[in-house]
C-alpha positions as CSV (number, residue, x, y, z in Angstrom):
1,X,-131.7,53.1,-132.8
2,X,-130.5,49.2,-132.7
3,X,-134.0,48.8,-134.7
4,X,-132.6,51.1,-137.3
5,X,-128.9,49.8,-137.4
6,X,-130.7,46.2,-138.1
7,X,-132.4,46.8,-140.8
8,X,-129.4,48.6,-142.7
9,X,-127.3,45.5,-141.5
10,X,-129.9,43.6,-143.9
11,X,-130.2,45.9,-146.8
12,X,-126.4,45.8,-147.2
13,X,-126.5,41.4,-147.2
14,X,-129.2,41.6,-149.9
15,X,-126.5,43.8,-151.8
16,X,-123.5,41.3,-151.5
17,X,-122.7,40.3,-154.9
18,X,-123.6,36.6,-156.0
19,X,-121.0,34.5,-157.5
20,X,-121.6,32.0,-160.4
21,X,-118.3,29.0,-161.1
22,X,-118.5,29.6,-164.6
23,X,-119.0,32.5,-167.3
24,X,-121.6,32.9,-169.6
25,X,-121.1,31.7,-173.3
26,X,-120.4,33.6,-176.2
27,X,-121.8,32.6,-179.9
28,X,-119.1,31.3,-182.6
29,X,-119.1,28.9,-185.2
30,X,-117.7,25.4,-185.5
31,X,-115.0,25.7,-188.2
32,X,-113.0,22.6,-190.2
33,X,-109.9,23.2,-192.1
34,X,-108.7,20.8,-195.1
35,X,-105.7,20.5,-196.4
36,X,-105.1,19.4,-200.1
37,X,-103.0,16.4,-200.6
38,X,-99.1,17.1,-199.9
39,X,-95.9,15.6,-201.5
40,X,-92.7,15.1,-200.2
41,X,-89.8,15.4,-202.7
42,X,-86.6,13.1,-202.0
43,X,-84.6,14.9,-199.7
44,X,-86.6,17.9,-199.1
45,X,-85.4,20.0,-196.7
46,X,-87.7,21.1,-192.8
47,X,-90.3,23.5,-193.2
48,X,-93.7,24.6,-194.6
49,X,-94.9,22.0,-196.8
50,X,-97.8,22.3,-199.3
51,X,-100.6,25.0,-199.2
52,X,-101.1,27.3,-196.3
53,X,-105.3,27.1,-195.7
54,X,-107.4,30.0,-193.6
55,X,-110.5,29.7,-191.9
56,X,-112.2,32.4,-190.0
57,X,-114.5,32.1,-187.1
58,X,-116.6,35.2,-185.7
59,X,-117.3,35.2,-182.1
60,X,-120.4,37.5,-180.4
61,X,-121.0,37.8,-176.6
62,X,-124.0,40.7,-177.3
63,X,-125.7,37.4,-176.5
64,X,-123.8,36.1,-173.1
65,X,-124.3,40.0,-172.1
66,X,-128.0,40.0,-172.3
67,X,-127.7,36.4,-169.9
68,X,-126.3,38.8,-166.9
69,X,-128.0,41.1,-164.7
70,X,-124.7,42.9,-164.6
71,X,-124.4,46.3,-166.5
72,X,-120.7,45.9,-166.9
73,X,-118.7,42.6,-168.3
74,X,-115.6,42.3,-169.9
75,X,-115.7,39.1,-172.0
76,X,-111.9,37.8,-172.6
77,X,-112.4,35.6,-175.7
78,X,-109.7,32.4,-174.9
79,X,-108.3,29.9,-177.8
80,X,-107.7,26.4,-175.4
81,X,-107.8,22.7,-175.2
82,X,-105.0,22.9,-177.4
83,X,-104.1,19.4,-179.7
84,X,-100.6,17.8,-178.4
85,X,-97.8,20.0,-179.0
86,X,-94.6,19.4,-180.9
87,X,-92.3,20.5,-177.4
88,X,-89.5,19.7,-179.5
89,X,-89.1,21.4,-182.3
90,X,-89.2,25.8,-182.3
91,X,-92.3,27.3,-184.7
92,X,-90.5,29.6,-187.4
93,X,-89.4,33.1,-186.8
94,X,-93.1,34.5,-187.7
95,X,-94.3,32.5,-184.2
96,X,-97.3,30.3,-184.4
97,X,-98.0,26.9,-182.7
98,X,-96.5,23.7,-183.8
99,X,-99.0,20.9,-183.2
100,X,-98.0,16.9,-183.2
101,X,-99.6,15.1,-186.1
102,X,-100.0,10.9,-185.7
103,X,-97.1,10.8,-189.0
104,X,-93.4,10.8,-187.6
105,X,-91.5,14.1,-189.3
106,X,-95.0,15.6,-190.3
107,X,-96.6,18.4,-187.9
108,X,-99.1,21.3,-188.2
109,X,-98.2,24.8,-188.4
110,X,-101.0,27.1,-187.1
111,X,-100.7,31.2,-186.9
112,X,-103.4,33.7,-186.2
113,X,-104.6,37.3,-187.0
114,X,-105.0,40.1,-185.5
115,X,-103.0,38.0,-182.4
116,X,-100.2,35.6,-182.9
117,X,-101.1,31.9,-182.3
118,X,-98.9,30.7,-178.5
119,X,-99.3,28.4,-176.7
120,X,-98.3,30.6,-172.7
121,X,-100.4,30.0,-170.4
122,X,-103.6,32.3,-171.1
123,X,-106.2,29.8,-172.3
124,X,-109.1,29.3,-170.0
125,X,-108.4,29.0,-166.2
126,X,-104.5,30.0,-166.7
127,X,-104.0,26.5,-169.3
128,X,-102.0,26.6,-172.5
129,X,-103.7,29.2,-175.2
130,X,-103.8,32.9,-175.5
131,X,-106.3,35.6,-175.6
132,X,-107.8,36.6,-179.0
133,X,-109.4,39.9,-177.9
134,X,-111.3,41.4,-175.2
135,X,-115.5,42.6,-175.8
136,X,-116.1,45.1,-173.2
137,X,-120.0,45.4,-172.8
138,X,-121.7,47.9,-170.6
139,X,-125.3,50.0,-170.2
140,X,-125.7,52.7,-172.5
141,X,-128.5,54.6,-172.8
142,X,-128.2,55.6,-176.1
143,X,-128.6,52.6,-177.8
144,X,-132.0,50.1,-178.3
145,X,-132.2,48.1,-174.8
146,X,-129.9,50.2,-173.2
147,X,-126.9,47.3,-173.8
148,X,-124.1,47.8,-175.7
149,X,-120.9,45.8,-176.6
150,X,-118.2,46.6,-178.5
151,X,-116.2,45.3,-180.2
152,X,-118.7,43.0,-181.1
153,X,-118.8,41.0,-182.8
154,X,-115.0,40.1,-183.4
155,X,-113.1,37.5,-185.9
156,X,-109.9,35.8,-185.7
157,X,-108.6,34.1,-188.7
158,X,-106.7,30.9,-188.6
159,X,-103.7,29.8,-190.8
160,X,-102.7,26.1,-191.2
161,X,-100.2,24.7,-193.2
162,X,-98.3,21.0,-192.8
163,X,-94.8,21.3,-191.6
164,X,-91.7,19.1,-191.9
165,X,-89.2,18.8,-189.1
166,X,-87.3,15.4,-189.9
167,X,-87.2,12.0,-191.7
168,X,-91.3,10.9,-192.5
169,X,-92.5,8.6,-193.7
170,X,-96.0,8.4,-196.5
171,X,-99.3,8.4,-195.2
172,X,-102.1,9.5,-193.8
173,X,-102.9,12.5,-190.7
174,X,-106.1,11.7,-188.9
175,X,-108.1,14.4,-187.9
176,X,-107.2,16.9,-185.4
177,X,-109.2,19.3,-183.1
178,X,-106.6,21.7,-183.0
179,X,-108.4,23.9,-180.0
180,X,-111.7,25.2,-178.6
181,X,-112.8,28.6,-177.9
182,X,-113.6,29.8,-174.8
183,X,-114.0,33.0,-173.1
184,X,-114.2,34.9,-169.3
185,X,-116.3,36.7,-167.8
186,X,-114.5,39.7,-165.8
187,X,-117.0,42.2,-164.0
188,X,-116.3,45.7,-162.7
189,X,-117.7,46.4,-159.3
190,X,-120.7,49.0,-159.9
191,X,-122.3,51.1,-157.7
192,X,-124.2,49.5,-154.9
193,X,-127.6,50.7,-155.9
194,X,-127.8,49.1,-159.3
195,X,-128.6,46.1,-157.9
196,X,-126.8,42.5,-157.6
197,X,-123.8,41.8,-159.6
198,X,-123.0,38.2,-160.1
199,X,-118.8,37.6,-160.5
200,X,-117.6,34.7,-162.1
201,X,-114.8,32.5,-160.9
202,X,-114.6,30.4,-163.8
203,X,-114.1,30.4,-167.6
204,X,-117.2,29.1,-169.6
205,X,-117.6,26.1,-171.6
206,X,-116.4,25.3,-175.2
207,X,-118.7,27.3,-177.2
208,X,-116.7,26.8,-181.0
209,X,-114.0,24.8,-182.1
210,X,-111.1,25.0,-185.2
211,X,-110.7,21.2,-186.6
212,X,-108.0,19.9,-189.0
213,X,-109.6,17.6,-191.8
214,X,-107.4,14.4,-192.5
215,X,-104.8,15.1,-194.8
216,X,-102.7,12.7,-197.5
217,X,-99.1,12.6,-197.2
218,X,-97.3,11.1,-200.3
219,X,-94.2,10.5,-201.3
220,X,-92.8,11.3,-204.8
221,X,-91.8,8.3,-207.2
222,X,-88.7,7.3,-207.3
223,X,-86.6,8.7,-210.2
224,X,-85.5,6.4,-212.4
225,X,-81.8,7.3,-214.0
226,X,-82.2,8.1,-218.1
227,X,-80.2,5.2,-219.0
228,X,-81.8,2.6,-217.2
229,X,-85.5,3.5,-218.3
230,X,-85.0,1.5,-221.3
231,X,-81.8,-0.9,-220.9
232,X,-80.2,-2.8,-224.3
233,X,-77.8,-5.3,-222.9
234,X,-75.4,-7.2,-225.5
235,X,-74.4,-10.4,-224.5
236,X,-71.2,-12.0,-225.9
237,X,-70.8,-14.6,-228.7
238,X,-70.4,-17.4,-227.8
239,X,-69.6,-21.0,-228.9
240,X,-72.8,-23.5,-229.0
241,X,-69.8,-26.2,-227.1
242,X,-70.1,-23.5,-224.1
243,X,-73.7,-24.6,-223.2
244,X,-73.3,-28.3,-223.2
245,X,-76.1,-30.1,-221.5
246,X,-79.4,-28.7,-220.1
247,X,-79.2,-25.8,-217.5
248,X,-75.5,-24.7,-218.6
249,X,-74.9,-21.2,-218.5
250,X,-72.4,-18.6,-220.7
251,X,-71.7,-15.3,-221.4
252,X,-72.5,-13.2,-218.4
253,X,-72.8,-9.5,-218.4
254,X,-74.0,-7.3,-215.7
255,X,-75.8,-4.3,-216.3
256,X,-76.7,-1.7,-213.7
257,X,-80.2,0.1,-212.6
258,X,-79.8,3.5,-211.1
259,X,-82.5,5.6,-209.6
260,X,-83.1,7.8,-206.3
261,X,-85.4,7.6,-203.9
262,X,-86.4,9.0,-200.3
263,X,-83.9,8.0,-197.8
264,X,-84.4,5.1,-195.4
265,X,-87.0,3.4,-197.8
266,X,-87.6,-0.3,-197.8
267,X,-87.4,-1.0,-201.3
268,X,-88.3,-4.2,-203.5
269,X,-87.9,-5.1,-207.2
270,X,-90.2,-6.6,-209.5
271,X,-89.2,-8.5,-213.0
272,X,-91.7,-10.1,-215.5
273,X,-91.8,-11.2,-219.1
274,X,-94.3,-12.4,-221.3
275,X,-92.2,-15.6,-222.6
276,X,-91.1,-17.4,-218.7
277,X,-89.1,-20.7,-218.9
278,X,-89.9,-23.4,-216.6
279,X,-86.3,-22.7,-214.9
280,X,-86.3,-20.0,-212.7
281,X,-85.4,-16.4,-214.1
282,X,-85.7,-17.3,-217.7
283,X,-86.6,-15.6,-220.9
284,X,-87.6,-17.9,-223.8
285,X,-86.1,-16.5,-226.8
286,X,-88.5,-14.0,-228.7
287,X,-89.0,-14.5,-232.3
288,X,-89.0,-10.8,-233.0
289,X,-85.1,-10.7,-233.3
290,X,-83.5,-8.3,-236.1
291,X,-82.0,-10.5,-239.0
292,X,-81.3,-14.1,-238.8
293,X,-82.8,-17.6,-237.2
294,X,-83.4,-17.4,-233.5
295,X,-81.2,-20.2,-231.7
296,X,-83.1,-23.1,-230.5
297,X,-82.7,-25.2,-227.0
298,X,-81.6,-21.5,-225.1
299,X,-82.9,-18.5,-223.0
300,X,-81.7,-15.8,-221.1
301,X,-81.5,-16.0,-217.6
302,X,-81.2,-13.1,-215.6
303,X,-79.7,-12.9,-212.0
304,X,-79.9,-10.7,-209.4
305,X,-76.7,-8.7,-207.6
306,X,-76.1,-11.6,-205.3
307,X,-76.2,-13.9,-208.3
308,X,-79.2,-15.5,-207.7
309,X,-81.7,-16.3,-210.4
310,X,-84.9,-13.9,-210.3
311,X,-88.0,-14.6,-209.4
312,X,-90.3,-13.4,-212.0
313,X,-93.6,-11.8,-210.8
314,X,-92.6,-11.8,-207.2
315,X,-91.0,-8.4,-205.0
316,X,-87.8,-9.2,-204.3
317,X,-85.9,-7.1,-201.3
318,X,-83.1,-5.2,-203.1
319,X,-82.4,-3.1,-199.0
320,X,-83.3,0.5,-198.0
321,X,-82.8,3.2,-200.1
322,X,-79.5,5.4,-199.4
323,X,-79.2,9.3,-199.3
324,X,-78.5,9.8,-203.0
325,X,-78.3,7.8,-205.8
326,X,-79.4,4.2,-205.7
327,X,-76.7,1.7,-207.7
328,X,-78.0,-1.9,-208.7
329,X,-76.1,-4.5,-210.6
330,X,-78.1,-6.9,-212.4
331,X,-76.7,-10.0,-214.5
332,X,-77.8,-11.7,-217.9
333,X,-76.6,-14.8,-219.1
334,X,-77.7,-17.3,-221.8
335,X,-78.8,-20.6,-220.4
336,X,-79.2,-23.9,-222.1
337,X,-83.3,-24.6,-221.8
338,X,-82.3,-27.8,-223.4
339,X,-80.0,-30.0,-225.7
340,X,-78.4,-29.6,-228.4
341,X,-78.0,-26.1,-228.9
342,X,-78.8,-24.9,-232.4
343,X,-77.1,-21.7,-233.5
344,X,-78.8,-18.6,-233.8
345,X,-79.3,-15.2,-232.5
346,X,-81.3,-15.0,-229.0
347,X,-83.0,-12.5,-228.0
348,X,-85.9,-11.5,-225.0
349,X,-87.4,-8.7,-222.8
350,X,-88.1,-8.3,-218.9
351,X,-89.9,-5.5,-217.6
352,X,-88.7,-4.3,-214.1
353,X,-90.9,-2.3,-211.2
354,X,-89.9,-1.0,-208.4
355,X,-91.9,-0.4,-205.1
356,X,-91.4,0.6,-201.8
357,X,-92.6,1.2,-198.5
């Protein structure tokens, strides 16, 4: 009898159930999402930005079934290795995840069908993610091979779109893996005499991926006001005794540039003209004037708002950018390029840029 009782002792270790650390892999694809280039409009308000783009990845463990000797598995496909999380600013009432880009202001939106895009703790091995659907495979005898899995295979389809949550700045997102795909493995116990079952502690390896592609962030052009697209500014008549020797100056008038521009951009202003003076700021007089002789031995100078001559050719700091309207007040005067003045009419043109960063 102890002969007999041995033997059984024996036949029920060879049936103890094997355990493997991680689960098999399912098949999916490797999928990259790009987003077209996206402008920011002066004071635009938080929220989706530019086009929403989808991409849809199909995921089939028929294949990870076959790998088992088990006859039951339960495959919990897993979204994980998520890309850093914005934790400070709330996705919009339709849920989703909210992931950091490298661009201040400037994050990614990602939502999901048939389940919502979150970011709880149901990724792979309890870490952030969530679970995209359950394939339950099992023996069936009705069907080639006796294995079945349904449903199998299954597709989830991804939803990104940039989103704007505060002051940002022009540029350029780098590219994002935004998560991996994973699944686990969950066996039921079968009956004894079907063999050994092997139970898997673990979630499997990365076995697809969603990417985000680089995406362009511009900014729109500043708007220049109607009446400062093309200025006319009159200066006053004035006396040829009022410019007496070389480098006098007469006649001032100031004339303002308006335009608008993204808040908290550093902003510079550009002047040239085809017909410079040696002294700085300068127009020569043009030839081209309406009716009359030009006056000889003077220019136009023109001076910035702190009433400094400009610079032609070079960016000149004219301060940040405001919330709203952007005033400047510029400043023309006619300067005495030499001596004696001869009368005359004077007149010249600048063209002004403006750029920013």
């Amino acid at each position: 009898m102890s002969a007999l009782l041995l033997i059984i002792g024996l036949l029920l270790m060879a049936m103890r159930p094997a355990e493997a650390t991680q689960s098999p892999t399912c098949n999916a694809s490797n999928k990259t999402i790009t987003i077209p280039t996206v402008a920011i409009t002066p004071g635009q308000s938080n929220g989706p930005i530019g086009s929403a783009v989808q991409a849809t990845i199909s995921i089939d463990c028929y294949p990870a079934y076959t790998n088992t000797p088990n006859y039951y598995d339960s495959f919990n496909v897993q979204t994980g290795q998520l890309a850093p999380l914005d934790s400070a600013s709330t996705p919009p009432a339709g849920g989703g995840i909210l992931f950091q880009t490298n661009i201040p202001g400037i994050d990614v939106l990602l939502t999901a069908q048939t389940v919502q895009a979150s970011s709880g703790n149901n990724g792979p091995n309890g870490t952030p993610g969530w679970s995209i659907a359950t394939i339950n495979c099992n023996f069936d005898s009705g069907v080639l091979n006796g294995q079945n899995c349904s449903p199998d295979p299954v597709s989830v389809t991804f939803t990104a779109q940039l989103y704007k949550t505060g002051p940002t700045t022009p540029g350029k997102i780098t590219s994002l893996t935004l998560l991996e795909i994973f699944e686990t493995d969950t066996v039921a116990t079968p009956p004894s005499y079907w063999g050994q079952t092997i139970y898997y502690s673990g979630a499997s390896s990365s076995f697809g991926s969603l990417k985000l592609n680089t995406v362009n962030v511009s900014m729109s052009t500043c708007n220049v006001a109607a009446g400062s697209t093309n200025l006319s500014v009159t200066l006053p008549t004035v006396d040829v005794n009022a410019l007496p020797t070389t480098g006098s100056v007469a006649g001032q008038k100031s004339f303002p540039i308006q335009y608008t521009c993204p808040s908290g951009w550093a902003l510079y202003m550009t002047m040239s003209t085809a017909n410079p003076a040696a002294a700085t700021g300068v127009i020569l007089p043009s030839t081209s004037c309406a009716a009359g002789s030009p006056a000889t031995n003077v220019g136009i100078q023109l001076l910035q708002s702190n009433q400094q001559p400009v610079q032609f050719n070079t960016a000149q700091s004219v301060g940040n950018s405001p919330n709203g309207t952007l005033n400047l007040t510029y400043y023309a005067q006619y300067y005495a390029t030499g001596s004696p003045i001869g009368a005359g009419q004077v007149c010249g043109t600048a063209t002004f840029t403006m750029s920013y960063q």
